[in-house]
Every structure is written in structure tokens, then in C-alpha cells.
N, C-alpha and C positions, 0 to 999 in steps of 0.2 A: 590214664595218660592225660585226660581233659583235667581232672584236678590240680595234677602237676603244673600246667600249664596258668592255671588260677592262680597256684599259692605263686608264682614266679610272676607274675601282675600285680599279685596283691607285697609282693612284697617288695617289688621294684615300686609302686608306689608311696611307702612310706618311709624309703629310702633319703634323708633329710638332701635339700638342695641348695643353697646359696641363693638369698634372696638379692636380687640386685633393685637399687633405687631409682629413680625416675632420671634423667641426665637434666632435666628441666621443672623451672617452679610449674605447677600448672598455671591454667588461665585463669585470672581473677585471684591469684594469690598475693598481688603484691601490697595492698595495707597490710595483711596477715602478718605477710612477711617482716615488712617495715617495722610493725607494731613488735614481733619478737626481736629483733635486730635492737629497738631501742630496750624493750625489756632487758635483753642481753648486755648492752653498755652500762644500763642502772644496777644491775646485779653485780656484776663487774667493777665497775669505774670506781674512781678515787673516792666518791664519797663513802659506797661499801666497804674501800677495803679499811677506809678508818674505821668505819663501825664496827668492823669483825676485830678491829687489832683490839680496839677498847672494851668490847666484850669479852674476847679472849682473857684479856686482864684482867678484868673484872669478874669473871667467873674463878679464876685461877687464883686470885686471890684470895677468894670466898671459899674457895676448896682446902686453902691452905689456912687459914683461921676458922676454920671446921663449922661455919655458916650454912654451906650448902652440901646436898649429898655429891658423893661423887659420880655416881655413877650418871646423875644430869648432869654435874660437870663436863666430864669427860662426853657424852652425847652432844654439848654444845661444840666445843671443840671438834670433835671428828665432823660436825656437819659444816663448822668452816672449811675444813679441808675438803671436803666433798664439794661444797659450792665453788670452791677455787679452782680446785682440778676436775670438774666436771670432763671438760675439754680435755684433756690428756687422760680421762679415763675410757670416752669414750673412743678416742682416736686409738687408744691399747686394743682397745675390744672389736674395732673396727679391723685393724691389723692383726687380729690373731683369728676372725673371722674370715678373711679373704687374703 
């Protein structure tokens, strides 16, 4: 009976839980902060999103006049999307989490 008892501990302990986040930055976080915040607008902001349009082109062109391979083609492109919609992926992920 005492076994029973174990494996019913051990396995309510590995039973996954829902991690919840802190409601506040800690103490002494806010350059950190600040510093990702402006990270975040330079990733972001109007100058990137020229650069990704011009890339884009440019690679897409080179894919189609058979300059470059595709499949780094295609990996540049997907990882524009990926940097554009970080934010709405992780907000998916976030929402199907909790």
C-alpha cells in the first residue's frame, strides 16, 4: 500500500503545470528593459522594414534568374516572416497555453 502511495506522489508530481509570469519587472530591470524596448523598435521600425522589403527582392530575384540556391532563398524569406510576426506568434502560443 505504501508503494501505491509513492507512485500517486511521483506521478502527481510530473503532472505538467502552467507556468505563470512574474506581474512585475523586477528590481533593477529597467535599462534592461529600456535597452530591449529600443532593440525592439530597431528590429521593427521603418528602417528594417525597408531593408527586409529590399532583401526580399533581391533574393527573389536571384532565385528566379537561378543565381542563388533556393532553398537559402526561401530560409531568408521565411525568416523575414518570422522576425515580423514574432509578436503574433508568440501571442498564439501564449493563447493556446493558457
Amino acid at each position: 500500500m505504501r508503494s501505491v502511495s509513492r507512485l500517486g506522489a511521483a506521478a502527481l508530481a510530473l503532472i505538467p503545470t502552467a507556468a505563470f509570469a512574474q506581474g512585475a519587472d523586477p528590481q533593477g530591470s529597467g535599462p534592461i528593459v529600456s535597452a530591449l524596448g529600443w532593440l525592439q523598435g530597431t528590429l521593427l521600425g521603418s528602417v528594417a522594414t525597408a531593408v527586409a522589403v529590399m532583401a526580399v527582392a533581391a533574393v527573389g530575384f536571384m532565385m528566379l534568374t537561378g543565381r542563388i540556391n533556393w532553398r537559402f532563398g526561401a530560409t531568408v524569406i521565411i525568416g523575414v516572416f518570422i522576425l515580423f510576426g514574432a509578436a503574433s506568434i508568440v501571442g498564439g502560443i501564449q493563447a493556446v497555453s493558457g
